[in-house]
C-alpha positions as CSV (number, residue, x, y, z in Angstrom):
1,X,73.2,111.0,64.4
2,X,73.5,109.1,61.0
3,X,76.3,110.2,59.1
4,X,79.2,109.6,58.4
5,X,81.8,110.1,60.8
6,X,85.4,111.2,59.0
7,X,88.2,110.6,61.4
8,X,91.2,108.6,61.9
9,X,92.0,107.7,65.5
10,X,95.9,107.0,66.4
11,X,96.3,107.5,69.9
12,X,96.4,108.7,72.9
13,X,98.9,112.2,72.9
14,X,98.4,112.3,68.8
15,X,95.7,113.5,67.0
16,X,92.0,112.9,65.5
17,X,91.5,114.2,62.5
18,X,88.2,115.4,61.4
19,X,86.9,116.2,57.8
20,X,88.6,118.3,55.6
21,X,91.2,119.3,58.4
22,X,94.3,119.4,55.6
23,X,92.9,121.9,53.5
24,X,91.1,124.2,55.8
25,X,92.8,127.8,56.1
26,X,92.5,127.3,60.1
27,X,91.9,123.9,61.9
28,X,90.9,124.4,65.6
29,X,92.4,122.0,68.2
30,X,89.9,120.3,69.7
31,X,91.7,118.8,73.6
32,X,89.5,115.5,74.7
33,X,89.8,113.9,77.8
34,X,87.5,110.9,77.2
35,X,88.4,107.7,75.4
36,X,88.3,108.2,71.5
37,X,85.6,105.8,71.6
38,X,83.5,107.7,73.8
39,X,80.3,109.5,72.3
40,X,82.0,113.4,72.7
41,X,84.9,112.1,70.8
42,X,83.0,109.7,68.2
43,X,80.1,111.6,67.8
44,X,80.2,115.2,68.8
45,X,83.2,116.6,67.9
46,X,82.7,115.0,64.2
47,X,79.8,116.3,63.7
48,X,80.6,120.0,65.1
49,X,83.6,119.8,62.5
50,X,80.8,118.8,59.8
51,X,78.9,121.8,60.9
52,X,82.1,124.2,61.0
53,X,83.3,123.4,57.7
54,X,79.7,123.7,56.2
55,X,79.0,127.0,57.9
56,X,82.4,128.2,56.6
57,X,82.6,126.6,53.4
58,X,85.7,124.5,54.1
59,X,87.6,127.8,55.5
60,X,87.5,126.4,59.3
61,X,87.6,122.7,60.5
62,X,89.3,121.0,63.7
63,X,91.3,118.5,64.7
64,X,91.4,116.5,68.1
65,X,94.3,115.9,70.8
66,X,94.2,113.9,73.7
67,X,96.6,114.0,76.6
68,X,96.8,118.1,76.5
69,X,95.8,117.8,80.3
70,X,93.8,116.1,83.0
71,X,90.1,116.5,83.2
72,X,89.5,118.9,85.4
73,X,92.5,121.4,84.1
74,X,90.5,121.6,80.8
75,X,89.5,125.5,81.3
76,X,92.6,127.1,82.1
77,X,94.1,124.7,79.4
78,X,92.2,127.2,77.2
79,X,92.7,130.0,79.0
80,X,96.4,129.9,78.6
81,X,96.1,128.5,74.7
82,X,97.4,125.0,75.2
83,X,94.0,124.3,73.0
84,X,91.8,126.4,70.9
85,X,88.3,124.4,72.3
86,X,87.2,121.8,74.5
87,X,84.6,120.5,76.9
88,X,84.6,121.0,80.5
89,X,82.9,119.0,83.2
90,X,81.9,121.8,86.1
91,X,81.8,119.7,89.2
92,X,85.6,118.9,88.8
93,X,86.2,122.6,89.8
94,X,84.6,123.1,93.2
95,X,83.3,126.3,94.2
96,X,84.5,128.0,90.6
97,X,81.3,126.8,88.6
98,X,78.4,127.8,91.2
99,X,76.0,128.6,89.2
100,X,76.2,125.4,86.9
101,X,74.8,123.8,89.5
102,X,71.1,124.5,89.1
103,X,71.2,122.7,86.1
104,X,72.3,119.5,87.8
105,X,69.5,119.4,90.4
106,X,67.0,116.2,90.1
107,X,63.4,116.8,89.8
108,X,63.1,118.0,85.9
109,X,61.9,116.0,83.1
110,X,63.1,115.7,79.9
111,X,65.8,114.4,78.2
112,X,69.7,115.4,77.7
113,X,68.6,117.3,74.2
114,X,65.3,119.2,76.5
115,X,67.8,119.7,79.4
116,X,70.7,121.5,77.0
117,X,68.6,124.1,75.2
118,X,67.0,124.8,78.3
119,X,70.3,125.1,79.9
120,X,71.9,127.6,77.1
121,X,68.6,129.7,77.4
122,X,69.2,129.8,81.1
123,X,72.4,130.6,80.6
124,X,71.9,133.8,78.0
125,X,69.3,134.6,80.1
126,X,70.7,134.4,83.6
127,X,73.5,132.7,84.8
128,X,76.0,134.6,81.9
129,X,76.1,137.2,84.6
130,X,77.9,135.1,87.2
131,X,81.0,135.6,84.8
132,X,82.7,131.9,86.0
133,X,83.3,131.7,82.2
134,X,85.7,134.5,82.0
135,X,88.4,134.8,79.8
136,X,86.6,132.1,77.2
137,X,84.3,131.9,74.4
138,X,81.4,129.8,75.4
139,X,80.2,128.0,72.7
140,X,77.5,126.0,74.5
141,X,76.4,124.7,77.6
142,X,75.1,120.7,77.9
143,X,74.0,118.2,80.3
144,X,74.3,114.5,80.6
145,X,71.1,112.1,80.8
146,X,69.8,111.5,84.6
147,X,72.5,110.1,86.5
148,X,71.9,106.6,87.7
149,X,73.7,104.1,90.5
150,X,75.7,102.0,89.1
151,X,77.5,99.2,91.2
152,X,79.4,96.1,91.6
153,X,76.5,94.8,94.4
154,X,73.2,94.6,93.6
155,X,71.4,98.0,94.9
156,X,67.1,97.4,95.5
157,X,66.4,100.2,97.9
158,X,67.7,103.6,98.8
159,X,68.6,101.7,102.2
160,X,71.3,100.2,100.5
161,X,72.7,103.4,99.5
162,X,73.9,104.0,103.7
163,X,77.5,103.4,103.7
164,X,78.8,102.9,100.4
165,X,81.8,104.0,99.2
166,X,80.7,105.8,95.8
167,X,82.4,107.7,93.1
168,X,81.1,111.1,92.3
169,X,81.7,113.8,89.9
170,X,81.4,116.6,91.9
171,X,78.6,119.6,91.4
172,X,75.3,117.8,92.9
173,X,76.1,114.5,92.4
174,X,78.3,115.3,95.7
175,X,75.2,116.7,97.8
176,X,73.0,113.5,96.5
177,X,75.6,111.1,97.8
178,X,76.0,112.5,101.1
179,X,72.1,112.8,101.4
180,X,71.8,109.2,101.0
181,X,74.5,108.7,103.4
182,X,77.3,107.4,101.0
183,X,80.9,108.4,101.5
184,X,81.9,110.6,98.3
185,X,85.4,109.7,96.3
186,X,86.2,112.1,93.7
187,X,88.0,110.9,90.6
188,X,87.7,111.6,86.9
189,X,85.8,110.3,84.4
190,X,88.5,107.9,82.8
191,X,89.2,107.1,86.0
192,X,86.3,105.3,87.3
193,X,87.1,102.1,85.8
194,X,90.6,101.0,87.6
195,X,88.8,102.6,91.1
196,X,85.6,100.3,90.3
197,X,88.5,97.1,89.2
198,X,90.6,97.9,92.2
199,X,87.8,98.1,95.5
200,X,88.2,101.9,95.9
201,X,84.5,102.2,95.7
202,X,81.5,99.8,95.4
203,X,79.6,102.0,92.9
204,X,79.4,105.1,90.8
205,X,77.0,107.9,90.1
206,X,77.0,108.7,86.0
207,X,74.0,108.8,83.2
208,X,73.8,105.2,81.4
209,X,76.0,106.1,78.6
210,X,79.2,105.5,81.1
211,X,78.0,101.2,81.0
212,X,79.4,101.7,77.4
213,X,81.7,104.7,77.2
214,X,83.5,103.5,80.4
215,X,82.8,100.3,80.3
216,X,81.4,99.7,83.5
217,X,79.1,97.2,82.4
218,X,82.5,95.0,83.6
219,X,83.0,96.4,86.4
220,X,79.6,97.9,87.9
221,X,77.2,95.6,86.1
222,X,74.2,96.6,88.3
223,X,72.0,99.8,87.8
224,X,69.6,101.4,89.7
225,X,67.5,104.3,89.2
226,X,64.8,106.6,90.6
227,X,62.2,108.9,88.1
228,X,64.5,111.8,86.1
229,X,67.7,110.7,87.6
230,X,70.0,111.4,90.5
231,X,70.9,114.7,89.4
232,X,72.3,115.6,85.5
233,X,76.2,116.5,84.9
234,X,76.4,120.2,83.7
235,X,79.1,120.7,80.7
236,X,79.8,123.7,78.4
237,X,82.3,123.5,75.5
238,X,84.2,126.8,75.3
239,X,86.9,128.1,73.3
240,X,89.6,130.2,73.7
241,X,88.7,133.6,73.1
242,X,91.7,135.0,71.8
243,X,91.9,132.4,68.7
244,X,88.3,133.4,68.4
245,X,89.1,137.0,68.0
246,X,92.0,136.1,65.9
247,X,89.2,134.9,63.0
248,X,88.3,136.7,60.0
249,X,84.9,138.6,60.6
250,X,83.2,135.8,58.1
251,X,84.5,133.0,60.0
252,X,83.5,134.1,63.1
253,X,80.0,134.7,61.9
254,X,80.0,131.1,60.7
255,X,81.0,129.8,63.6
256,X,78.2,131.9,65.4
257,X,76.2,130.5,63.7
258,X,76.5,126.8,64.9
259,X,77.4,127.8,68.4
260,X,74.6,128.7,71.1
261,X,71.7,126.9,71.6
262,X,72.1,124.8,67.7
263,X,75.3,123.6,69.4
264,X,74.1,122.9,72.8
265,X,70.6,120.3,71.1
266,X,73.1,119.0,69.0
267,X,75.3,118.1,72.3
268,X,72.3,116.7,74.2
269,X,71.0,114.7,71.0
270,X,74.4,112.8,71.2
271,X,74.2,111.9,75.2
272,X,70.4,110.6,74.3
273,X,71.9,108.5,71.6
274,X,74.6,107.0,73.9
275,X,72.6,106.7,76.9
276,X,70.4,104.8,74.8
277,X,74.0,102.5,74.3
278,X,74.6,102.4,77.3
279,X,71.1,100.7,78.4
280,X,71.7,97.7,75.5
281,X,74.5,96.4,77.7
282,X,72.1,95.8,80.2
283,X,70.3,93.1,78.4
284,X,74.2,92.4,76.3
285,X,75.8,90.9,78.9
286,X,74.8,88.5,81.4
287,X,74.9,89.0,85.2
288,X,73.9,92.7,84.7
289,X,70.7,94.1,85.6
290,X,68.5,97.6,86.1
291,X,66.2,98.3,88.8
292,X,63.8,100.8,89.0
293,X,62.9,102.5,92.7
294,X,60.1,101.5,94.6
295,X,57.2,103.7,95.1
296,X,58.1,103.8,98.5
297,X,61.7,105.0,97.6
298,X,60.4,107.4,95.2
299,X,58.6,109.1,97.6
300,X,61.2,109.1,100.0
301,X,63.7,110.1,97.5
302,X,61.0,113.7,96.4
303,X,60.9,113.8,100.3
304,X,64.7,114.2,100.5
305,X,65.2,116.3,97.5
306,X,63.8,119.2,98.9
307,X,66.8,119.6,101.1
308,X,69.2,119.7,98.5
309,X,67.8,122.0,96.3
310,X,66.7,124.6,99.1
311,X,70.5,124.1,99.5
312,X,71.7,124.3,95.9
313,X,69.3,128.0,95.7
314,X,71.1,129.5,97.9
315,X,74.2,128.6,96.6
316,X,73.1,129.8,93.2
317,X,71.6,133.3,94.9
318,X,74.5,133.9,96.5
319,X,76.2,134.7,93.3
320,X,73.5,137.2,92.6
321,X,71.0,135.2,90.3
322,X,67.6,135.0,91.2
323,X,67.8,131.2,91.8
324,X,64.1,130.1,92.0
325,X,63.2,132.2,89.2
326,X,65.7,130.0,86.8
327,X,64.5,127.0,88.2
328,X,61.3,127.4,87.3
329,X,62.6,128.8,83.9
330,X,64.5,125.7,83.1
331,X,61.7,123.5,84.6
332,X,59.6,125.0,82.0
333,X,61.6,125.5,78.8
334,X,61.8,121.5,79.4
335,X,58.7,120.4,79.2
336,X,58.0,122.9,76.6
337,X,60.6,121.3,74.1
């Protein structure tokens, strides 16, 4: 996104201040999790401010906070009004966010933009009637780019997978790291880099934007990768839906009409853009590398996929959604973006 991103950074606990925050008749806060230099925080959440402030001629804008709460207590942060809006990783809640998970499995091709408006169609289309997003606005749902091994050791074959310690998200990434025989350790996000420094794992499962954003290009400088990725993170930025009731009837209109499926590509432009960061570090720093699987690992890898997403389906059906019919919805709304 070229333009020009209006904020102020202090710190950690105090605020980011987007746009015209001062002069808006209601500013929206905004709770982040990730660094301030992280593409959500940099990119996103400026330009959804630009967007808000357009759509309601300077009546609405937003302001971040950090430190409001941990990661994965983002949704009932906004369900009990600590924070008007913010984005929530599924996979930190297991067993609340089922149906997110269909997103997440591998085999579908397309980028983080392709994966995010297929996701929101999905989502109006299917999965809103799992009603895990009670209580909340849902402004738009997003996904990551294809998650990818990163680790302090080189990795060359899925062999080399067996019996690592790995950190993972949560959500799919989980059932792709005990497929592959890895033990799972679940941390946060901003917490991958001191368990990567410290030995607590020898490797990570996150899209290439985290060599950058979490600087694991330090820490985990070696990559490796099989065709559309390990799996893809599922997101949705919600809001609380109180404070949107709470807006004037033209404010809520103009907010309507940036949310959806124009906030969702918008979401899944950005994790392109810093994916596409995260993969300069690769040739930026010395001693790091990327390796591409085999084609006797790929195979093996579509061999073993099946397995997890039989196993994902019925999850997802057991919440009363026609699994396989979504899958083949999102498979196709990709490929036809």
């Amino acid at each position: 996104m070229k333009h020009l991103i209006r904020s102020t950074v202090l710190s950690f606990g105090i605020s980011l201040t987007v746009g015209a925050a001062w002069a808006a008749d209601t500013v929206l806060t905004i709770s982040s999790w990730a660094p301030p230099t992280h593409g959500m925080n940099a990119k996103l959440w400026p330009e959804f401010t630009k967007m808000l402030e357009e759509a309601s001629d300077g009546r609405v804008s937003a302001e971040v906070k950090y430190g409001l709460g941990a990661p994965p207590a983002q949704f009932d942060l906004i369900l009990d009004g600590v924070a008007d809006v913010t984005w929530i990783f599924h996979g930190y809640n297991p067993g609340r966010f089922v149906a997110s998970k269909i997103i997440e499995l591998p085999g579908y091709e397309g980028n983080a933009e392709a994966a995010s408006v297929a996701y929101w169609r999905a989502y109006e289309e299917y999965l809103a009637t799992a009603n895990e997003h009670d209580g909340v606005k849902v402004l738009a749902m997003m996904t990551h780019g294809p998650g990818i091994l990163h680790s302090e050791t080189k990795v060359t074959s899925l062999d080399d997978i067996s019996g690592m310690k790995l950190r993972l998200g949560g959500g799919v990434s989980g059932d792709v790291g005990a497929a592959l025989g890895a033990t799972g350790i679940r941390v946060p996000a901003p917490k991958v880099y001191e368990t990567l420094a410290s030995k607590a794992a020898d490797g990570v499962m996150m899209p290439m934007e985290a060599r950058a954003g979490f600087k694991l290009f330090e820490v985990a400088p070696h990559s490796y990768s099989v065709p559309g990725g390990f799996y893809r993170g599922s997101f949705a930025i919600v809001m609380n839906q109180d404070k949107y009731d709470s807006l004037s009837d033209e404010d809520r209109a103009a907010l309507d009409t940036i949310a959806g499926e124009a906030l969702s590509q918008v979401a899944g432009r950005m994790w392109d853009e810093i994916d596409q960061i995260g993969i300069e570090t690769i040739d930026g720093n010395e001693g790091n590398s990327w390796t591409e699987a085999s084609e006797a690992d790929v195979a093996a890898w579509n061999e073993m996929t099946g397995q997890i997403i039989e196993s994902v389906l019925a999850e997802v059906s057991d919440k009363g959604i026609d699994a396989a019919t979504v899958q083949a919805f999102i498979a196709e709304q990709m490929t036809g973006n």
